[in-house]
PDB file of N, CA, C and O in Angstrom:
ATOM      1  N   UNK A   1     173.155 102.705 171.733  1.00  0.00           N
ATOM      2  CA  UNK A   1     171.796 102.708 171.227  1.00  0.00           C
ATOM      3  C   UNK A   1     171.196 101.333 171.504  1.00  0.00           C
ATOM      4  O   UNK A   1     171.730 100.324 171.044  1.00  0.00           O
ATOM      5  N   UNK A   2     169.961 101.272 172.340  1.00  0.00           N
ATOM      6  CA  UNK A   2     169.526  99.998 172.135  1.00  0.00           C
ATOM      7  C   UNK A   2     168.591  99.232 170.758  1.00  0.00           C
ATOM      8  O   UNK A   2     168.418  99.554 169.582  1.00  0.00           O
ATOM      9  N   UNK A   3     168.252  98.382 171.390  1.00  0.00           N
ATOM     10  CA  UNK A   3     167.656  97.742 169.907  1.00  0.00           C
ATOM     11  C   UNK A   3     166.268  97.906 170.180  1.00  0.00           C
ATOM     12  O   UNK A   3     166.003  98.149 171.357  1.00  0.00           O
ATOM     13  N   UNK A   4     165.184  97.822 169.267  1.00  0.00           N
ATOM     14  CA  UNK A   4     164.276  97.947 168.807  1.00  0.00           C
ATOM     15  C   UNK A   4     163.676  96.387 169.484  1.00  0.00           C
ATOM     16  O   UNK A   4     164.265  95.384 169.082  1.00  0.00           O
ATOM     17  N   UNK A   5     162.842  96.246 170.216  1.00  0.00           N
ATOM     18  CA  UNK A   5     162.432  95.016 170.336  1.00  0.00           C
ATOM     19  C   UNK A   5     161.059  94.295 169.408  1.00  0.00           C
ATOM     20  O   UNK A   5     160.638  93.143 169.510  1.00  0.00           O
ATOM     21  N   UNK A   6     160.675  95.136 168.716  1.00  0.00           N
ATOM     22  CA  UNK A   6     159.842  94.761 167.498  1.00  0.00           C
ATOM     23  C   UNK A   6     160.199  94.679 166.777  1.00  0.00           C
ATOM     24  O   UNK A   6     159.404  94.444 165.867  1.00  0.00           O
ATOM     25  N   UNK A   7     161.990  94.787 166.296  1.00  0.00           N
ATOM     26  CA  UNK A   7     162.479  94.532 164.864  1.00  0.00           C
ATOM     27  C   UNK A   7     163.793  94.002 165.245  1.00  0.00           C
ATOM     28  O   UNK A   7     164.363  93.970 166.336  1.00  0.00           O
ATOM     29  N   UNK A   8     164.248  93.457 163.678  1.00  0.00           N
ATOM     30  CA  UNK A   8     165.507  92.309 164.308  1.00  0.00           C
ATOM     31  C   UNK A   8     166.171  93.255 164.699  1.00  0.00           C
ATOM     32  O   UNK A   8     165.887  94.421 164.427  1.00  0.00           O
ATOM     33  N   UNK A   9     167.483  92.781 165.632  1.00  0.00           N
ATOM     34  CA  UNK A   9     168.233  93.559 166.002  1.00  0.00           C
ATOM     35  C   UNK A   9     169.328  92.500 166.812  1.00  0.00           C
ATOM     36  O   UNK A   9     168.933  91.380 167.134  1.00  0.00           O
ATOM     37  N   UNK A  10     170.734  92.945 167.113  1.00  0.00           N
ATOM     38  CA  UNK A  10     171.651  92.135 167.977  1.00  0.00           C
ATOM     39  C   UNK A  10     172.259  92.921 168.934  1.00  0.00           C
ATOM     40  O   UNK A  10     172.782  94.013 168.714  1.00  0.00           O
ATOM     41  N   UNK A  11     172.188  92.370 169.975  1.00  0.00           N
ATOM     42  CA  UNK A  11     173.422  92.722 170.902  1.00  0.00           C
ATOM     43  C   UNK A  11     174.501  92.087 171.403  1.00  0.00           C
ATOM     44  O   UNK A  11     174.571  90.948 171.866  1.00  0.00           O
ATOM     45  N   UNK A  12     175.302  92.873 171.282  1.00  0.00           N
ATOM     46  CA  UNK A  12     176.924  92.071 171.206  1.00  0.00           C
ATOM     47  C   UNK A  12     177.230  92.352 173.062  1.00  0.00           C
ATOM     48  O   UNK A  12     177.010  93.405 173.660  1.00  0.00           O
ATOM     49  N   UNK A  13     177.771  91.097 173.639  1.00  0.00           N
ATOM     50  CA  UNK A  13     178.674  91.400 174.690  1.00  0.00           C
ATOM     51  C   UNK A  13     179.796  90.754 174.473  1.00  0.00           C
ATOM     52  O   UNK A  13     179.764  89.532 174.335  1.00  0.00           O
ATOM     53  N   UNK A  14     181.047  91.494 174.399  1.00  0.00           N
ATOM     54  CA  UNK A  14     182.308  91.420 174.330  1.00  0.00           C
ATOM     55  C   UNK A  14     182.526  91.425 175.011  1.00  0.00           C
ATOM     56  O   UNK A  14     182.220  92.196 175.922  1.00  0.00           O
ATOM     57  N   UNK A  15     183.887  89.680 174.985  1.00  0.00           N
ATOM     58  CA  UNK A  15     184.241  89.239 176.339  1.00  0.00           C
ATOM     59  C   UNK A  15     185.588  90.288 176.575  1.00  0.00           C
ATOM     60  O   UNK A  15     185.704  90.659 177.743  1.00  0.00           O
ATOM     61  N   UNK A  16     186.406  90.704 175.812  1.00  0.00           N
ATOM     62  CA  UNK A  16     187.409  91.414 175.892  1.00  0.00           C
ATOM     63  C   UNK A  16     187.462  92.781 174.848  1.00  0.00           C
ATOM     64  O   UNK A  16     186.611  93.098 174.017  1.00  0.00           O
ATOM     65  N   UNK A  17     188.769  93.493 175.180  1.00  0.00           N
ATOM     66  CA  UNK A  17     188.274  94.853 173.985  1.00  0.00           C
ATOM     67  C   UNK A  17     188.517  93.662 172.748  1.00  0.00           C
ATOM     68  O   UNK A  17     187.514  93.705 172.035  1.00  0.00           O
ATOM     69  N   UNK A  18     189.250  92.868 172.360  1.00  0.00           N
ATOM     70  CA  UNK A  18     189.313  92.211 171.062  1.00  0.00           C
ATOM     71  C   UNK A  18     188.272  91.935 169.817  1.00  0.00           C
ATOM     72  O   UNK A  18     188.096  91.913 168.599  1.00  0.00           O
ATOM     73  N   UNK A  19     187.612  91.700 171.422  1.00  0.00           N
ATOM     74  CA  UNK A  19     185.812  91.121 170.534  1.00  0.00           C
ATOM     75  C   UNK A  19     185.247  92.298 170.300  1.00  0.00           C
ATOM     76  O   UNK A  19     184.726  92.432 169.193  1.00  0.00           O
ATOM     77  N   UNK A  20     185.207  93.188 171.043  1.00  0.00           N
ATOM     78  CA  UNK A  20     184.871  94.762 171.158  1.00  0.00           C
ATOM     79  C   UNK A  20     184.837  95.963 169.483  1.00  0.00           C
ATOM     80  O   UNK A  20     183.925  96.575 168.928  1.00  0.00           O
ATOM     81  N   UNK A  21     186.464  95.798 169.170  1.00  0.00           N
ATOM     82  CA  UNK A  21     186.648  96.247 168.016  1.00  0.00           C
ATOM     83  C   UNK A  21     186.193  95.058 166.899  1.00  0.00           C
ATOM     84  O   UNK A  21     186.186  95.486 165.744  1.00  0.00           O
ATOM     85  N   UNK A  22     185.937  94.102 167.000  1.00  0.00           N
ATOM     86  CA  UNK A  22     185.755  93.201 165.550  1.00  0.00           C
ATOM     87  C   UNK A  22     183.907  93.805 165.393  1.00  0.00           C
ATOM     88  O   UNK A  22     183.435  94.309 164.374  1.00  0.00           O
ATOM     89  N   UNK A  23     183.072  93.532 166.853  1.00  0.00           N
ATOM     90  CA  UNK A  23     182.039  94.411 166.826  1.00  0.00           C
ATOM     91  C   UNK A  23     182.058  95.755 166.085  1.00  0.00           C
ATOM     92  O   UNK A  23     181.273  95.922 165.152  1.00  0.00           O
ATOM     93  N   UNK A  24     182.754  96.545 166.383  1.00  0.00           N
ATOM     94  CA  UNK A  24     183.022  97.680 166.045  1.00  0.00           C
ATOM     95  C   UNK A  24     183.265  97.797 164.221  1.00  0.00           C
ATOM     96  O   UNK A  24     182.773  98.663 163.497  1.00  0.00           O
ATOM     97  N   UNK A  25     184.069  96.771 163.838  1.00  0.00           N
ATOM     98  CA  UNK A  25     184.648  96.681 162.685  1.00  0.00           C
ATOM     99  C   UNK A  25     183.245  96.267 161.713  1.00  0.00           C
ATOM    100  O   UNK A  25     183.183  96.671 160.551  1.00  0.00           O
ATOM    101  N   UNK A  26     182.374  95.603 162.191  1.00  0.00           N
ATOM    102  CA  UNK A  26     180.873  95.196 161.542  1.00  0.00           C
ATOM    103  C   UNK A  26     179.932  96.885 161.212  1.00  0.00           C
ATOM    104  O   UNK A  26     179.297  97.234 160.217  1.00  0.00           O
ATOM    105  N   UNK A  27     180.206  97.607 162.495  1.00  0.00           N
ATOM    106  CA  UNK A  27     179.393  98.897 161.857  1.00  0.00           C
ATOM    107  C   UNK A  27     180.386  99.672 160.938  1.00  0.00           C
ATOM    108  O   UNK A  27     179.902 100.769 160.660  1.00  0.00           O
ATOM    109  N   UNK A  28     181.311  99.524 160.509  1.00  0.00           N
ATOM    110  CA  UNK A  28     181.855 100.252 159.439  1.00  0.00           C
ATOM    111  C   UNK A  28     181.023  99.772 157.766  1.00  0.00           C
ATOM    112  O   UNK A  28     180.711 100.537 156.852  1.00  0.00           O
ATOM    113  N   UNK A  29     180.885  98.594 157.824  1.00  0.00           N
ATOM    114  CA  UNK A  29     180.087  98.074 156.815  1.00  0.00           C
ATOM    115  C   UNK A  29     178.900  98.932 156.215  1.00  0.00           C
ATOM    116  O   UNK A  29     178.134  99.393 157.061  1.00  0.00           O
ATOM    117  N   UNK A  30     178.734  99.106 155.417  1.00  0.00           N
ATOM    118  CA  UNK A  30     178.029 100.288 154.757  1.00  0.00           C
ATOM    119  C   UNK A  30     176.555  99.376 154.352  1.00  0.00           C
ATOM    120  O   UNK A  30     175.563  99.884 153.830  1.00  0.00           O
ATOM    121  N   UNK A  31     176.702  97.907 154.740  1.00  0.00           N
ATOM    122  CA  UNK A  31     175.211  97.280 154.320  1.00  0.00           C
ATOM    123  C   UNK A  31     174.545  96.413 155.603  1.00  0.00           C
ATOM    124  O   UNK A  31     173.823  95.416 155.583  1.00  0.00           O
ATOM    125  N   UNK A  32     175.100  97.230 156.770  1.00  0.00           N
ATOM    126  CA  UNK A  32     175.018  97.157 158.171  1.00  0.00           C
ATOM    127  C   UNK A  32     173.979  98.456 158.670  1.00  0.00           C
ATOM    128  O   UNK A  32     174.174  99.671 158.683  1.00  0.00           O
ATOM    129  N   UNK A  33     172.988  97.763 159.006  1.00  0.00           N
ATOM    130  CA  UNK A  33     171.962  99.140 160.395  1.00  0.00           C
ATOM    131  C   UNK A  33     172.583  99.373 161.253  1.00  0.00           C
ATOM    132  O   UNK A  33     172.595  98.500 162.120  1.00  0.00           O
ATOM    133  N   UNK A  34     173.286 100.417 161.467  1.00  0.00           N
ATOM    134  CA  UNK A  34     173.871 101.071 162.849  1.00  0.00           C
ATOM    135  C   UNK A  34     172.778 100.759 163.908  1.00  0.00           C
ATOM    136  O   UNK A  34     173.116 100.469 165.055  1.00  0.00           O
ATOM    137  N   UNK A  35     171.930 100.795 163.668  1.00  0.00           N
ATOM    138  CA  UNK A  35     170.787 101.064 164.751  1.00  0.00           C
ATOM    139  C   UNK A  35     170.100  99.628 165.587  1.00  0.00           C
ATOM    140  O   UNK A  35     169.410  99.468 166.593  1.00  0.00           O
ATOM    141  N   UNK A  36     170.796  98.620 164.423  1.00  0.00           N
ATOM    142  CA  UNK A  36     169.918  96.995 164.575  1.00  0.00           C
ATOM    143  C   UNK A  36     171.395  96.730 165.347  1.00  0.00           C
ATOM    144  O   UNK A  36     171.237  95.597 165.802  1.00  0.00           O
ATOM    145  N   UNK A  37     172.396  97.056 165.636  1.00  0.00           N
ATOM    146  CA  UNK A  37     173.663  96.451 166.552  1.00  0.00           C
ATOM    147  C   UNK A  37     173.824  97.354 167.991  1.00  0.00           C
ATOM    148  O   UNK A  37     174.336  98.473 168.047  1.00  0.00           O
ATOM    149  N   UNK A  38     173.365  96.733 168.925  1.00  0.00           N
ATOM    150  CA  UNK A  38     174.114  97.350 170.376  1.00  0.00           C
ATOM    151  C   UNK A  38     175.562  96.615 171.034  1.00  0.00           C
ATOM    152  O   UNK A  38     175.683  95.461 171.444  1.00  0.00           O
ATOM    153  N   UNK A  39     176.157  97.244 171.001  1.00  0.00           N
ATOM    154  CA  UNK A  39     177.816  96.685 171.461  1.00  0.00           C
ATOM    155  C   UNK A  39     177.499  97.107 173.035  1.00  0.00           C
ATOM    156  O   UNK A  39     177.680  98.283 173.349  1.00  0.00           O
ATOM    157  N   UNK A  40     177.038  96.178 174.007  1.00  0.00           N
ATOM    158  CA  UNK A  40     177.574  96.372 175.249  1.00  0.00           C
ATOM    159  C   UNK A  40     178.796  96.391 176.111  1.00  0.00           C
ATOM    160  O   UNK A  40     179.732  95.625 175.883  1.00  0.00           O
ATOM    161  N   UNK A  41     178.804  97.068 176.887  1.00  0.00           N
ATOM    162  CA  UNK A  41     180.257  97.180 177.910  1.00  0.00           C
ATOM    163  C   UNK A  41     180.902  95.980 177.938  1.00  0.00           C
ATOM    164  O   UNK A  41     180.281  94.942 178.163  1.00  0.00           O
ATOM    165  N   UNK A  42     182.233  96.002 177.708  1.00  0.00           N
ATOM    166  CA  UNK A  42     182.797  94.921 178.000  1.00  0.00           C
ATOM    167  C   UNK A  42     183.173  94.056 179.109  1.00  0.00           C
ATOM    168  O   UNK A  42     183.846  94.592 179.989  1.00  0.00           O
ATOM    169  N   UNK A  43     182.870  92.801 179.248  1.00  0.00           N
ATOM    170  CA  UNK A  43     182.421  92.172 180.782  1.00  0.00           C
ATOM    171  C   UNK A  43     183.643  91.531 181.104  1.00  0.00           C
ATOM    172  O   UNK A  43     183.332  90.829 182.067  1.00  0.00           O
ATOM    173  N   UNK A  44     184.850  91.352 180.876  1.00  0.00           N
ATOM    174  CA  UNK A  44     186.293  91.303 181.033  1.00  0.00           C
ATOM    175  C   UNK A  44     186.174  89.673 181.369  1.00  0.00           C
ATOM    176  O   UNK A  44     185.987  89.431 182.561  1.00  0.00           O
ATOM    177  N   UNK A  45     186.245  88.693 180.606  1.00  0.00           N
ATOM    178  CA  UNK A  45     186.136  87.552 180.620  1.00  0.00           C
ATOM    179  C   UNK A  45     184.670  86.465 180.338  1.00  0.00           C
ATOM    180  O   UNK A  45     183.505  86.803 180.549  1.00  0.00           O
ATOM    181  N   UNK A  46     185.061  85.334 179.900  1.00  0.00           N
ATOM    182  CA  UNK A  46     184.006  84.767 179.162  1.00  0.00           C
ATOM    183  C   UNK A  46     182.941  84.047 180.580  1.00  0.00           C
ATOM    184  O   UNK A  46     181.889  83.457 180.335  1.00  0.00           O
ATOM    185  N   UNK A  47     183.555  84.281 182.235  1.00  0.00           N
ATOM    186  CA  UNK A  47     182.403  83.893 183.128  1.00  0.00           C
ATOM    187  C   UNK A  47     181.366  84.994 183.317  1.00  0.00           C
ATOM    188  O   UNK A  47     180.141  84.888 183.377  1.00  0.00           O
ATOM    189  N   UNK A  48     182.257  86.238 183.411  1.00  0.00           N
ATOM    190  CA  UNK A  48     181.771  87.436 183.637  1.00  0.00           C
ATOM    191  C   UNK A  48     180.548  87.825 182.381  1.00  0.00           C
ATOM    192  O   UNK A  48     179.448  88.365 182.498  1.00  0.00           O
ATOM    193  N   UNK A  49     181.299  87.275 181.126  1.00  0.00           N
ATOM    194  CA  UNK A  49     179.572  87.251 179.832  1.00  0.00           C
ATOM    195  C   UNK A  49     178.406  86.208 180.143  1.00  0.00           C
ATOM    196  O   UNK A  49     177.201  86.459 180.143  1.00  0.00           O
ATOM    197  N   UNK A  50     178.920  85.185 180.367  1.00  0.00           N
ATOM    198  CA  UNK A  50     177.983  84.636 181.166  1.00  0.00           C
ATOM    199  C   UNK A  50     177.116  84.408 181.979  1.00  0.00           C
ATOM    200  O   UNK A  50     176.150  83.645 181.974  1.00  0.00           O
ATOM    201  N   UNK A  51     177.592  85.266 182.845  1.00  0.00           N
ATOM    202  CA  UNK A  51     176.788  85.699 184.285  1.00  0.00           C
ATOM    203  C   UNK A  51     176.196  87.182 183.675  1.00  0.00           C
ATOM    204  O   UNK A  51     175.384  87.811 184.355  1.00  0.00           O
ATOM    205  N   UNK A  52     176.428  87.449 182.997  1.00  0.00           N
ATOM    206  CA  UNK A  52     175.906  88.967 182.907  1.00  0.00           C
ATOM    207  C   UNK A  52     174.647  88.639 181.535  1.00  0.00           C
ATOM    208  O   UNK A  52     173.629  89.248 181.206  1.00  0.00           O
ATOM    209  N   UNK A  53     175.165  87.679 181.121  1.00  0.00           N
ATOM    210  CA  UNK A  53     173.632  87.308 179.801  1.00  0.00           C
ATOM    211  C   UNK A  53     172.886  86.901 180.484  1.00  0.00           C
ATOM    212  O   UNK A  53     171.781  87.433 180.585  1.00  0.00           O
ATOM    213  N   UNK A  54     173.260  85.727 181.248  1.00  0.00           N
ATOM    214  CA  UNK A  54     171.661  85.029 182.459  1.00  0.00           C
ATOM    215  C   UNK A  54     171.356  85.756 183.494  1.00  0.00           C
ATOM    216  O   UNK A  54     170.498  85.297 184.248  1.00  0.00           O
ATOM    217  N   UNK A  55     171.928  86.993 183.793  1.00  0.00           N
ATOM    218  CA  UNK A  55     171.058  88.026 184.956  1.00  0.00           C
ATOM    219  C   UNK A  55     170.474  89.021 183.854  1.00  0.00           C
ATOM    220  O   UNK A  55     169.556  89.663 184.366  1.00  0.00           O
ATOM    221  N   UNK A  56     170.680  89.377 182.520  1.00  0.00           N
ATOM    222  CA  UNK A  56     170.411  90.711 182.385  1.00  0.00           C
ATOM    223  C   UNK A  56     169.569  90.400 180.889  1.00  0.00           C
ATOM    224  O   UNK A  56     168.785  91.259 180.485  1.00  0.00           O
ATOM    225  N   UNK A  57     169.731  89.422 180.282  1.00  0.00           N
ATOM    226  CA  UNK A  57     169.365  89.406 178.846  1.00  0.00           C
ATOM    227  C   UNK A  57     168.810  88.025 178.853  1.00  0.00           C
ATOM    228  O   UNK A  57     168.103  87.902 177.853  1.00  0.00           O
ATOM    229  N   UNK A  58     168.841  86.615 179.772  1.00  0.00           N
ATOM    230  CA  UNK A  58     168.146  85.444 179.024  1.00  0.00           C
ATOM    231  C   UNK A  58     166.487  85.452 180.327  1.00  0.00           C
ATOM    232  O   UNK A  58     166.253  85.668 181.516  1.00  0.00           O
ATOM    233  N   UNK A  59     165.947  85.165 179.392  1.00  0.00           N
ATOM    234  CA  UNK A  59     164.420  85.314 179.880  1.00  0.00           C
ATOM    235  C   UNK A  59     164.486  83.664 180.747  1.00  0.00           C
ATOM    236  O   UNK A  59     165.154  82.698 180.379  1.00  0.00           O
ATOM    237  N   UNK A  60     163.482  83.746 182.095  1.00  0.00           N
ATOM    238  CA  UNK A  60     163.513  82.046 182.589  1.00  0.00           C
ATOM    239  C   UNK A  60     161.945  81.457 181.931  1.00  0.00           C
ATOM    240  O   UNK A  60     161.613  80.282 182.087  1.00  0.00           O
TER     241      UNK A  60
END
């Protein structure tokens, strides 16, 4: 689900599944918006999140 860009919202990129499930472990929280968290694909290392936030998510 993506996020709402008129209301808060986060998106998670997980560098490994590790980070993946602790993401995961936040929407079990019952005082958590399912809807305000997007967990993106996991980018299999912390260059690969990097390169994938400054092509796809940081504005120049």
């Amino acid at each position: 689900m993506s996020g709402n860009k008129y209301r808060p919202h986060i998106c998670v990129l997980p560098e490994d599944d590790a980070n993946r499930q602790i993401a995961n472990g936040f929407l079990t929280n019952f005082n958590v918006a399912i809807k305000s968290i997007n967990i993106l694909p996991i980018a299999n290392g912390w260059r690969r999140v990097l390169e994938d936030f400054l092509q796809n998510h940081a504005e120049p």
